[in-house]
C-alpha positions as CSV (number, residue, x, y, z in Angstrom):
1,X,17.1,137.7,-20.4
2,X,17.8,138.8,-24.0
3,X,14.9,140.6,-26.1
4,X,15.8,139.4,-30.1
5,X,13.5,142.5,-31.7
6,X,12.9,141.9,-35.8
7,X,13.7,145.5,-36.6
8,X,13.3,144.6,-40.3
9,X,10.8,146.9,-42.3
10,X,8.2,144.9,-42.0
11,X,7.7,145.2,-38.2
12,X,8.2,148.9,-39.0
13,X,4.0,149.4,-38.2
14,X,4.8,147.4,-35.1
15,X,7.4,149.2,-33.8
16,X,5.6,151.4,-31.3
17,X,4.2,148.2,-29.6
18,X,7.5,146.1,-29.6
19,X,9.1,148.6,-27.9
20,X,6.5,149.1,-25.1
21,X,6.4,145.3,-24.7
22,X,9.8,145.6,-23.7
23,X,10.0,148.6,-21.2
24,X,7.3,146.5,-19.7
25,X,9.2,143.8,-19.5
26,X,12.3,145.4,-18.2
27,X,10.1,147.2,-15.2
28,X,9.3,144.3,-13.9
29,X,12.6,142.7,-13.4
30,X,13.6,141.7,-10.2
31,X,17.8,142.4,-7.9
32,X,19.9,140.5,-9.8
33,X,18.1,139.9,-13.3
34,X,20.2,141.5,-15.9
35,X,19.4,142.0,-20.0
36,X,20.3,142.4,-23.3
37,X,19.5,143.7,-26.6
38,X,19.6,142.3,-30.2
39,X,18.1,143.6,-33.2
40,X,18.2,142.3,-36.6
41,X,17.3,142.7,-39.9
42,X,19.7,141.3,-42.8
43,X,21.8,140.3,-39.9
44,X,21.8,140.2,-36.0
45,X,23.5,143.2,-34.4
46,X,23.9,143.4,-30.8
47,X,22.4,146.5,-29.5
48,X,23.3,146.3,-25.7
49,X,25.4,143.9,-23.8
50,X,24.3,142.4,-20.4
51,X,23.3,145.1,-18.2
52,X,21.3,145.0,-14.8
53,X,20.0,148.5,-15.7
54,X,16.6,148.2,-17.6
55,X,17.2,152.1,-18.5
56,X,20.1,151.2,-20.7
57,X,17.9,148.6,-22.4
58,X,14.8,151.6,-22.6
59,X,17.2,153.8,-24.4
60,X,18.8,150.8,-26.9
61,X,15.4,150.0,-28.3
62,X,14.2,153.8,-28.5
63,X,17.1,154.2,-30.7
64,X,16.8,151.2,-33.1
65,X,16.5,151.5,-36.5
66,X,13.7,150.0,-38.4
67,X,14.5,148.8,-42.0
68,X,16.0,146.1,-44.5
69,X,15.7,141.9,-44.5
70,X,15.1,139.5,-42.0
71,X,17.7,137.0,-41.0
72,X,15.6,135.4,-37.8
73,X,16.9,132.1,-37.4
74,X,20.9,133.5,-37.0
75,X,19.3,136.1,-34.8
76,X,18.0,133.0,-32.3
77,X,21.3,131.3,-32.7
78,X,23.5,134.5,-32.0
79,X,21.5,135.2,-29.6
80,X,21.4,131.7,-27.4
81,X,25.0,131.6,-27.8
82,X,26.1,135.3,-26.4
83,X,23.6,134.4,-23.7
84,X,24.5,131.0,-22.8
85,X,28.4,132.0,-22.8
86,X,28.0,135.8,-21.2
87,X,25.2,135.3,-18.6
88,X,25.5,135.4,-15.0
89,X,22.6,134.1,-13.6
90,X,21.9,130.3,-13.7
91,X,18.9,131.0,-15.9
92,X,18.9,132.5,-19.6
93,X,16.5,132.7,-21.6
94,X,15.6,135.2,-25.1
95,X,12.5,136.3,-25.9
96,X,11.8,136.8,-29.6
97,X,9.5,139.1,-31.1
98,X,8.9,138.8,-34.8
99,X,6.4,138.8,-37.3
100,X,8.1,135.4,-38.3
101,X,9.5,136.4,-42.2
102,X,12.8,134.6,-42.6
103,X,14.6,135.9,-45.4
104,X,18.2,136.3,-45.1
105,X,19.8,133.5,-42.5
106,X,23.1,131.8,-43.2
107,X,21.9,129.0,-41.0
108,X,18.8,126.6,-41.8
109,X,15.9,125.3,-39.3
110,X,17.6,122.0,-39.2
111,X,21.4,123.3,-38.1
112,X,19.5,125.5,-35.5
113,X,17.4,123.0,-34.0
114,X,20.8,121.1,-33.6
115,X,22.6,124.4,-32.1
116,X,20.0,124.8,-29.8
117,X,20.2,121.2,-28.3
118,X,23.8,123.0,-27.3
119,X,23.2,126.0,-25.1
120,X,21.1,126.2,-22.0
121,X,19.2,128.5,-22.9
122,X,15.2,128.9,-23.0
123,X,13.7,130.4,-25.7
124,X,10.1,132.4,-25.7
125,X,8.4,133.3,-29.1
126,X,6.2,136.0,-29.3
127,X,4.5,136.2,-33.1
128,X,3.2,139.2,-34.4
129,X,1.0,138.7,-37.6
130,X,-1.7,140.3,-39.5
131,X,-2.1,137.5,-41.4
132,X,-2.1,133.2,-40.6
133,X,-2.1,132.5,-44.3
């Protein structure tokens, strides 16, 4: 399971929720299950590669800095790509928590709709807005 956190500044207000979302998350993993971290902003980073140990995924996301662009759609992509070709366990997914803003991505909606046909990966949304204008 990957978490793909918008760290960009405006999920800043956010933060303190994101983050509790995903020690949740991690707490509740069962033998075997392993994770890993992405944050982006301008661009994806990877914060922590696969590790069975939610405590090393606690720490990564307590020390994330919150700031700059957005760049979600090569988030998703890098993302789907590092799990599809690093995972153990037969099934990977990412879970994405963003307030949606797409700013800065090298790659369009059509190219990662195509990508995405590619990996076997799932892919879980979760949309945090103030506003559905």
């Amino acid at each position: 399971l990957g978490f793909v956190i918008d760290t960009s500044g405006s999920m800043r207000a956010r933060r303190n929720e994101v983050i509790e979302a995903v020690k949740i998350l991690t707490r509740s993993a069962k033998r075997g299950d392993e994770f890993f971290l992405v944050d982006f902003k301008n661009k994806p980073e990877l914060a922590e590669e696969f590790t069975p140990r939610a405590a090393d995924i606690d720490d990564a996301v307590d020390n994330i800095v919150w700031s700059g662009g957005t760049a979600l759609i090569d988030a998703v992509q890098v993302s789907a790509e590092y799990a599809n070709k690093e995972g153990k366990n037969r099934r990977k997914a990412i879970i994405v928590i963003s307030d949606g803003d797409e700013r800065d991505s090298y790659y369009s909606r059509q190219q990662i709709v195509k990508l995405m046909q590619e990996y076997d990966v799932q892919v879980y949304i979760i949309g945090i807005t103030d506003d559905l204008d």
